[in-house]
C-alpha positions as CSV (number, residue, x, y, z in Angstrom):
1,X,134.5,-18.1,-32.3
2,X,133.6,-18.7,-28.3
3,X,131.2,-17.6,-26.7
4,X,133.2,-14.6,-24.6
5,X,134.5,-13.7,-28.7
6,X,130.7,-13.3,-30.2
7,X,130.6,-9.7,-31.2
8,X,128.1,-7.8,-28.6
9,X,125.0,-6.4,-29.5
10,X,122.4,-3.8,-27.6
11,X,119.1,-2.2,-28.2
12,X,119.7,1.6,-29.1
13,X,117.0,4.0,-28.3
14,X,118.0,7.7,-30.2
15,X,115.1,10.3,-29.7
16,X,114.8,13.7,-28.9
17,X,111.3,16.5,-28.9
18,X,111.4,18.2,-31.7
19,X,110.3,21.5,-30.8
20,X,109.3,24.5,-32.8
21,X,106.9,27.9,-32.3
22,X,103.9,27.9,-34.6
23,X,103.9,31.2,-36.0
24,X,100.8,33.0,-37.8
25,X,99.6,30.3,-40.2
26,X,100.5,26.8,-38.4
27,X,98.9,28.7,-35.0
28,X,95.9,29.1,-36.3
29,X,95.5,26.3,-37.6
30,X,96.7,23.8,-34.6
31,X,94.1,26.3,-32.4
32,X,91.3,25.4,-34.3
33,X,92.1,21.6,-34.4
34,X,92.2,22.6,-30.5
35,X,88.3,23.6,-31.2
36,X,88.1,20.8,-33.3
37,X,87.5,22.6,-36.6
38,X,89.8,22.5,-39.8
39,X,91.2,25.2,-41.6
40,X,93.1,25.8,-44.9
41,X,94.7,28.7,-46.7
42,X,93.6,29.6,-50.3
43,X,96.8,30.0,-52.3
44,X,97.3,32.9,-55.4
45,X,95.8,29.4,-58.2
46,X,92.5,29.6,-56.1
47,X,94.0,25.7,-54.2
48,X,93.0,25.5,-50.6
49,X,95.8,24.0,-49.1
50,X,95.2,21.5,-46.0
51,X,97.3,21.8,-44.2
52,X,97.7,25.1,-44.8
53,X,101.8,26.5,-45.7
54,X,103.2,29.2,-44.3
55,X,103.9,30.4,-48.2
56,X,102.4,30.1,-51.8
57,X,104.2,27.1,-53.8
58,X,103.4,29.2,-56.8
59,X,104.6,32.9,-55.8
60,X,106.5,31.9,-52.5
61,X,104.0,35.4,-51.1
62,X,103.0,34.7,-47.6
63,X,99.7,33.0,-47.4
64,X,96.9,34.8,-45.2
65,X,93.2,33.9,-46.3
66,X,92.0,30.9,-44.2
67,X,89.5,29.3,-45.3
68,X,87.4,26.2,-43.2
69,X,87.0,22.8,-44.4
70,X,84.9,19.8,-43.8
71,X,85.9,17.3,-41.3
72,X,84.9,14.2,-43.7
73,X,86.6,13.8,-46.9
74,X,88.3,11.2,-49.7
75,X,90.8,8.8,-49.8
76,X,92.9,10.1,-52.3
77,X,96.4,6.7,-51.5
78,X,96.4,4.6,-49.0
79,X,99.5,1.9,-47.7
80,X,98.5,-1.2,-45.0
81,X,100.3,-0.9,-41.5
82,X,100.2,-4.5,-40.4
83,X,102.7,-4.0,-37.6
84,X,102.2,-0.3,-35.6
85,X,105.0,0.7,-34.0
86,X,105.2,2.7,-30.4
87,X,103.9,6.6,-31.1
88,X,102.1,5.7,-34.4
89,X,98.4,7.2,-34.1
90,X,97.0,3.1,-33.6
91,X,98.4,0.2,-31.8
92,X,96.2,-2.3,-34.1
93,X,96.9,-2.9,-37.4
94,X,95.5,0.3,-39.8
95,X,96.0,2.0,-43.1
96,X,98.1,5.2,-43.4
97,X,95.9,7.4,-45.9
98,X,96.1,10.9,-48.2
99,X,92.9,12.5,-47.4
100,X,91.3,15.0,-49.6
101,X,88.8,17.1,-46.8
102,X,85.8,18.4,-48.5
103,X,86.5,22.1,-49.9
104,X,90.4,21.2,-49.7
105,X,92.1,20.9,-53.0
106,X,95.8,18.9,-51.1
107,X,95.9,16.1,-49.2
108,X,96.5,15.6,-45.6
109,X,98.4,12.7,-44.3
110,X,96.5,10.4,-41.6
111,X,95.6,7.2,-40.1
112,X,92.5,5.2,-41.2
113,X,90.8,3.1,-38.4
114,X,90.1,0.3,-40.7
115,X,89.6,-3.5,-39.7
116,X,91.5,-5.4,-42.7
117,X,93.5,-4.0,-45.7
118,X,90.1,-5.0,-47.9
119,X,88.3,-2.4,-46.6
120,X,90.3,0.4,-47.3
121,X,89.9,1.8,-51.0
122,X,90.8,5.0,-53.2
123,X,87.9,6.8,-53.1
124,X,86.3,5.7,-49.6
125,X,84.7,8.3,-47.9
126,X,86.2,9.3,-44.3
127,X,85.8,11.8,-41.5
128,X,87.7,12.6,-38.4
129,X,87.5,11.0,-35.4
130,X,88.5,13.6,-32.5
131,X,91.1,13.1,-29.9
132,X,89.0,12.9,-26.6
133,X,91.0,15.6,-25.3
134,X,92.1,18.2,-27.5
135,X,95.8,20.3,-27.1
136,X,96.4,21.9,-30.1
137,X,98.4,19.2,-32.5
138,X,98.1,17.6,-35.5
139,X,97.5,14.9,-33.0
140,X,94.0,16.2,-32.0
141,X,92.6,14.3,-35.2
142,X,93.1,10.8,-33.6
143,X,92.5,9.3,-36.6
144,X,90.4,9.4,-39.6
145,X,87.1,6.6,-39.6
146,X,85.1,5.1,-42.4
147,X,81.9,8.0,-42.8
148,X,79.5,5.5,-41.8
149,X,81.2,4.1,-38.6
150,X,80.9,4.8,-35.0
151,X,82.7,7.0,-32.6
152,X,82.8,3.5,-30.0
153,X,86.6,3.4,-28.6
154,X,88.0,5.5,-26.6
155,X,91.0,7.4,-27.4
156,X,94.6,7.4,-25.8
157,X,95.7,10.4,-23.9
158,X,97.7,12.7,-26.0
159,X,101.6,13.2,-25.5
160,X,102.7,16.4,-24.0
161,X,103.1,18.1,-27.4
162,X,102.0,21.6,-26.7
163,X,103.1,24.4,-24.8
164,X,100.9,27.6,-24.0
165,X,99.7,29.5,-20.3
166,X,96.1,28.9,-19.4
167,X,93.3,30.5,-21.8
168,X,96.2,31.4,-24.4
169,X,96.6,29.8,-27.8
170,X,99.3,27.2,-28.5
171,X,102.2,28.9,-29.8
172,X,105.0,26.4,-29.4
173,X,104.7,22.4,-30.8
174,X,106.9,19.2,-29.8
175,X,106.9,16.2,-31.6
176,X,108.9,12.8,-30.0
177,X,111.3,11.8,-32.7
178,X,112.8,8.0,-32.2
179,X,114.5,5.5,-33.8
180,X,114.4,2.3,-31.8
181,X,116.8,-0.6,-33.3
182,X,119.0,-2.9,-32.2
183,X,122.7,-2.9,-33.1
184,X,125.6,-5.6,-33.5
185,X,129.0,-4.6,-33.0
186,X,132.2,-5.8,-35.4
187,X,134.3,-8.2,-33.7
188,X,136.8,-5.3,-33.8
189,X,134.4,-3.1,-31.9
190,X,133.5,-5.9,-30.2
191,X,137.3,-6.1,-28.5
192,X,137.2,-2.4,-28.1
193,X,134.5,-2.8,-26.1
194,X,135.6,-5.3,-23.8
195,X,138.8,-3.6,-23.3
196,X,136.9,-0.6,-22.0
197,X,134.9,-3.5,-19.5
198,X,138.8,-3.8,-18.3
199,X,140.2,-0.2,-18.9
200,X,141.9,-0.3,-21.7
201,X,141.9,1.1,-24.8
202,X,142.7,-1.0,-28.0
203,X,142.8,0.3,-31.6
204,X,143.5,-1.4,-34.8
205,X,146.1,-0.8,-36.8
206,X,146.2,-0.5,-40.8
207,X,149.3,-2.9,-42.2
208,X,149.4,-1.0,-45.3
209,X,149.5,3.0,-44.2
210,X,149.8,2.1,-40.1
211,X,147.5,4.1,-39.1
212,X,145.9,3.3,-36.0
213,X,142.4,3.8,-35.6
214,X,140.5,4.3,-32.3
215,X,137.4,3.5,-32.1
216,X,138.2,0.6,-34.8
217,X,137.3,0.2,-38.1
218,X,137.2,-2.9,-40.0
219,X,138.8,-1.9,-43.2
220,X,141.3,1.3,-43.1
221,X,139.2,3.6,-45.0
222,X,142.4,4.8,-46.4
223,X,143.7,1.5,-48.1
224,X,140.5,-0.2,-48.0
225,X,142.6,-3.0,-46.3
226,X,141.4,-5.5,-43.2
227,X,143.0,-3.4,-39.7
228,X,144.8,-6.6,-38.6
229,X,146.6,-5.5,-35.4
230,X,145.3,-4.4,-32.2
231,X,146.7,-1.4,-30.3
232,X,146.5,-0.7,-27.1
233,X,146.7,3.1,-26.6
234,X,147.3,5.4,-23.8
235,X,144.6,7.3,-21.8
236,X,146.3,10.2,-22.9
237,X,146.0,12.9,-25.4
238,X,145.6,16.2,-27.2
239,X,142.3,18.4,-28.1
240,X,142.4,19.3,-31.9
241,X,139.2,20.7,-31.6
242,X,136.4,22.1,-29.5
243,X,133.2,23.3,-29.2
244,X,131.8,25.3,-26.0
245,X,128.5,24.6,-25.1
246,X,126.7,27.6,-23.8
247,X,122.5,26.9,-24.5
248,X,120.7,24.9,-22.4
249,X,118.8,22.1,-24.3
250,X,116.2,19.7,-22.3
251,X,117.8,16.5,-21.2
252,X,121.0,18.5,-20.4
253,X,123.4,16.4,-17.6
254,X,126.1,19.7,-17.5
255,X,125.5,22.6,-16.2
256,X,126.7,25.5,-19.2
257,X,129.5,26.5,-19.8
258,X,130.8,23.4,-20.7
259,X,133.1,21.8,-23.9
260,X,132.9,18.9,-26.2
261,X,136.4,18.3,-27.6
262,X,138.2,15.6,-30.4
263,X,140.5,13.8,-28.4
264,X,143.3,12.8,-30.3
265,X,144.9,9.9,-27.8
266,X,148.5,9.4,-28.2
267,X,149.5,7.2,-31.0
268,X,146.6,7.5,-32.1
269,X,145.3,8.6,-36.1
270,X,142.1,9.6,-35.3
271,X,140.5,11.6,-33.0
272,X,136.8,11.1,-31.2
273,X,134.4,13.6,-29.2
274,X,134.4,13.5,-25.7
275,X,133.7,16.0,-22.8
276,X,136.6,18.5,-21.6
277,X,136.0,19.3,-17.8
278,X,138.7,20.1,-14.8
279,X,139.1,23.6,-16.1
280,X,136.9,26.8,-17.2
281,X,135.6,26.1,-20.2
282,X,137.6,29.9,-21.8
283,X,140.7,27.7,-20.7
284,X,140.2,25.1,-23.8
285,X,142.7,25.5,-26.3
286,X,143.5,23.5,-29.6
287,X,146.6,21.4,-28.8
288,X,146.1,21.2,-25.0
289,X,147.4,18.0,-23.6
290,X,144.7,16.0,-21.5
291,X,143.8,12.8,-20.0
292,X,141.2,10.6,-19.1
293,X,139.2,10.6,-16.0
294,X,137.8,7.5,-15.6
295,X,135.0,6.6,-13.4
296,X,134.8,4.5,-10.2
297,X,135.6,0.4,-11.5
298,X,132.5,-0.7,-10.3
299,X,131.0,1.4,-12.6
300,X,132.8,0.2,-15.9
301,X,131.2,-1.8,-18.7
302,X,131.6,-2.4,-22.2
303,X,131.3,1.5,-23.3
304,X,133.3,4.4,-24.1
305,X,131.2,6.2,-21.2
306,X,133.8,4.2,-18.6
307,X,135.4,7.3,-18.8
308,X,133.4,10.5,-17.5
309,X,135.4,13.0,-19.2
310,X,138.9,14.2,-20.2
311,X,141.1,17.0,-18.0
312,X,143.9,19.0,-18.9
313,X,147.4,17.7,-17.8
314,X,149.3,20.8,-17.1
315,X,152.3,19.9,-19.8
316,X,153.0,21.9,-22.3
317,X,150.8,22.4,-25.3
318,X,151.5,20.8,-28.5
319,X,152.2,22.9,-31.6
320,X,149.9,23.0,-34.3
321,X,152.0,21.1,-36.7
322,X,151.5,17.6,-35.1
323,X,148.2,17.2,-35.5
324,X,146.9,19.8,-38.5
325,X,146.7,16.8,-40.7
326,X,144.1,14.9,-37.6
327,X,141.3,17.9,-37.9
């Protein structure tokens, strides 16, 4: 295999904020962290829960008697982080750890400041080690210490994870969600790719059932057999289904009212999502015929985002029957 044939590969970076109001019981308790204090909620077995659920795990009743707890407790488990990775609570190496708070009966979930794996034990006693600035988050415990050590580095500024207006409590909560890795195309996705670099768009085809498959798959998941023959297909195709997008969501590129469509190109035995614009979104039908609107060529490389979105053609729409069997 040259060089130019070595399937591609690229870092892939899939995150979005996780966002979600507090309510009655998680309010009150991300407020007092704000004040740095921890509180619990006593349960219908007499268990103070830290931290606290919205609902008993014995009766399912909703929970309402807080009760505070002490900001040093045990170390119930613990697991060695040798390698942190970006938004963990420490960039040095430290020990993930189930704390049991004094006058809490569960275990809270946490980060240990410890030098080396030997000196973190089950049993060792603990305390918090407050976020120098304090928002309201689960975050606002930067970490947990060993009860005899120091408060003697700094901490880092907190994310943006908390929403409220001036001098009222937190009611809303965001928490960055990732994954980071990096990923190594087939050499069938591989071709597909570079075909898009060029404007084209090549599919494999199944020698047992030929069925053509678009983007390609190795094996035809039908027959479980190698997809041998390449197919290029036309930039041209039918919606089989739709979805319109009406709520606003943060990192949005489209104004709303907008769809996402399966295009189902022509010749094609598989359809893939894409973006249905040129039209008013009410104008989206199932069977419409459409084609691709590709962007400027300077602008192409290996990715299926070469072309900016799909409009309708003005033919005539295809009946049902030929593609029932593609939803």
């Amino acid at each position: 295999m040259t060089v130019s044939e070595a399937p591609l590969s690229a870092p892939l970076d899939v995150g979005f904020d996780y966002t979600r109001s507090t309510g009655p019981v998680l309010g009150r308790f991300v407020n007092a962290l704000r004040e740095r204090r921890i509180e619990g909620v006593r349960g219908s077995d007499g268990r103070v829960h830290v931290p606290p659920p919205e609902y008993d795990p014995v009766t399912a009743a909703p929970l309402t008697e807080f009760v505070p707890v002490a900001e040093e407790g045990t170390v119930v488990s613990w697991s060695w982080c040798a390698r942190p990775l970006d938004g963990q609570p420490l960039a040095r190496p430290f020990a993930w750890v189930l704390v049991r708070l004094d006058g809490a009966d569960t275990t809270l979930l946490h980060a240990l400041d410890a030098g080396d794996p030997g000196s973190v034990h089950t049993g060792q006693r603990v305390r918090v080690r407050w976020a120098d600035e304090t928002v309201g988050h689960i975050r606002d415990i930067a970490y947990f210490l060993p009860a005899d050590a120091p408060d003697t580095t700094p901490t880092e500024p907190p994310p943006p994870v908390a929403k409220r207006e001036e001098g009222a409590p937190v009611s809303v909560v965001m928490t960055p969600v990732h994954l980071r890795y990096r990923h190594s195309a087939s050499p069938e996705e591989s071709r597909y790719l570079r075909g898009l670099a060029e404007g084209k768009l090549i599919g494999q085809r199944c020698p047992a059932c030929a069925k053509v498959y678009i983007p390609p798959r190795g094996a035809c998941p039908t027959d479980g057999v190698p997809t041998t023959d390449e197919v290029e297909l036309p930039d041209t195709g039918i919606v089989t289904t739709f979805c319109i997008v009406n709520v606003p969501f943060l990192g949005q590129r489209i104004k709303p009212p907008y769809v996402a469509a399966y295009i189902l190109l022509d010749g094609a035995d598989i359809a893939f999502l894409h973006l249905v614009l040129g039209c008013d979104a009410a104008d989206v039908r199932m069977g419409m015929r459409v084609r691709a609107a590709w962007k400027p060529r300077e602008d192409w490389w290996t990715s299926l985002e070469n072309i900016s979105h799909f409009e309708p053609t003005g033919e005539p729409d295809a009946p049902y029957e030929s593609f029932a069997h593609h939803l």
